[in-house]
C-alpha positions as CSV (number, residue, x, y, z in Angstrom):
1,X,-22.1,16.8,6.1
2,X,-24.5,19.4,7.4
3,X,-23.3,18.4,11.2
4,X,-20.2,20.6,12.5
5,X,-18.2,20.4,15.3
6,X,-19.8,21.9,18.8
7,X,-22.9,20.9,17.7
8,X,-25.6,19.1,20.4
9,X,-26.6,15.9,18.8
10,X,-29.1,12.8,20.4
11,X,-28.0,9.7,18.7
12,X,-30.9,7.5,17.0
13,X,-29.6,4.1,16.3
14,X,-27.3,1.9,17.5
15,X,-26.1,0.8,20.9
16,X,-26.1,4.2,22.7
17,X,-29.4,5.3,21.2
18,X,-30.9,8.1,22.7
19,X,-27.5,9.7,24.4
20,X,-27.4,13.5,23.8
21,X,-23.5,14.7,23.3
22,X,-22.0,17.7,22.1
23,X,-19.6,16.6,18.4
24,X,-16.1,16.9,19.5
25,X,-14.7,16.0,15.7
26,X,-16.0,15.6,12.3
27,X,-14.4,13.1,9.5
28,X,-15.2,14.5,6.3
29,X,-14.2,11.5,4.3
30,X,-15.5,8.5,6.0
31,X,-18.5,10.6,7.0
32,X,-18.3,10.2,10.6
33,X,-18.7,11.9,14.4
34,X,-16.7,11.7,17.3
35,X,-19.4,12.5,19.9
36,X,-19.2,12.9,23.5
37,X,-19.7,10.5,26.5
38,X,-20.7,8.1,23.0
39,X,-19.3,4.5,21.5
40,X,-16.9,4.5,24.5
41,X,-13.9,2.1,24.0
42,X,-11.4,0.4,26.5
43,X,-7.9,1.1,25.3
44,X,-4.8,-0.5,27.0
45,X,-1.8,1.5,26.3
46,X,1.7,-0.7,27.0
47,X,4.5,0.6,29.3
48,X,6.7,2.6,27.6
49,X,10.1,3.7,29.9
50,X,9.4,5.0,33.1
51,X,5.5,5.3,32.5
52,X,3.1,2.7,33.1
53,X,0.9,1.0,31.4
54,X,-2.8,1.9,31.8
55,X,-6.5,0.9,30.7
56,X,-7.7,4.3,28.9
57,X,-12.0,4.9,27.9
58,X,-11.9,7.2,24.5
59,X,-14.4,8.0,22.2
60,X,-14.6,6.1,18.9
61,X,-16.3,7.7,15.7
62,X,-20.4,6.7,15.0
63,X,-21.8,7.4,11.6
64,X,-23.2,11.1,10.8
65,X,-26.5,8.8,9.7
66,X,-26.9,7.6,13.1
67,X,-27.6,11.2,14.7
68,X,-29.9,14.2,14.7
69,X,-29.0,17.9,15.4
70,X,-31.0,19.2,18.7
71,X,-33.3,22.1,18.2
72,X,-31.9,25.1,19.8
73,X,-35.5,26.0,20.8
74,X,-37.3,23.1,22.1
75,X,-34.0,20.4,22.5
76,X,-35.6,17.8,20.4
77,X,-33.9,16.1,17.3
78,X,-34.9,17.7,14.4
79,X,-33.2,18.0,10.4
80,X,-30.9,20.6,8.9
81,X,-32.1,22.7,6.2
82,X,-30.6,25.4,4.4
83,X,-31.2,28.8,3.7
84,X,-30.0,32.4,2.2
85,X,-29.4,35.0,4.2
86,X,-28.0,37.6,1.4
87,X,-25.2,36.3,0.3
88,X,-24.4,33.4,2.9
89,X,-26.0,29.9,3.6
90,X,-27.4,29.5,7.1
91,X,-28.2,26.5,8.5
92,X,-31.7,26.7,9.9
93,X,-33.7,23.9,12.4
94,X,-36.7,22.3,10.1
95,X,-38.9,22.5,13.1
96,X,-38.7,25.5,14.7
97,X,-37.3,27.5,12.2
98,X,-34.3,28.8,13.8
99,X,-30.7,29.1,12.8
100,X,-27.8,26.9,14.0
């Protein structure tokens, strides 16, 4: 997965298409984003001694296909490329260019 975490992101498809959000966490293995403000879910948490219970909003995960990294330069979506700077890899913005 080319997306990491801290990374601005405008969602594509689903319900909450067009939200921009920075990625809070990344799951390697199921291949999915926690991404901010994005796929909120109602939670109730049960009482549990002397605290109460309450009605929680959190974030649920979306699926890494669903989004596209902004463009540092002009803040539209754009795709990752890679390329070789020496010896390391450097993730670069297809449309302007411009490393991530």
């Amino acid at each position: 997965m080319r997306i990491r975490s801290g990374d601005m992101v405008q969602v594509m498809a689903g319900k909450d298409k067009g939200k921009k959000g920075k990625v809070l966490a990344t799951h390697q293995a199921d291949n999915r984003l926690v991404v901010e403000g994005v796929n909120i879910a109602t939670c109730h948490i049960k009482k549990q001694g002397t605290t109460p219970g309450q009605i929680v909003k959190i974030e649920k995960p979306i699926q890494a296909s669903n989004v596209m990294i902004l463009d540092p330069e002009t803040g539209k979506p754009t795709r990752i490329g890679i390329k070789m700077e020496g010896t390391k890899k450097v993730r670069v913005a297809k449309k302007s260019g411009k490393t991530l």
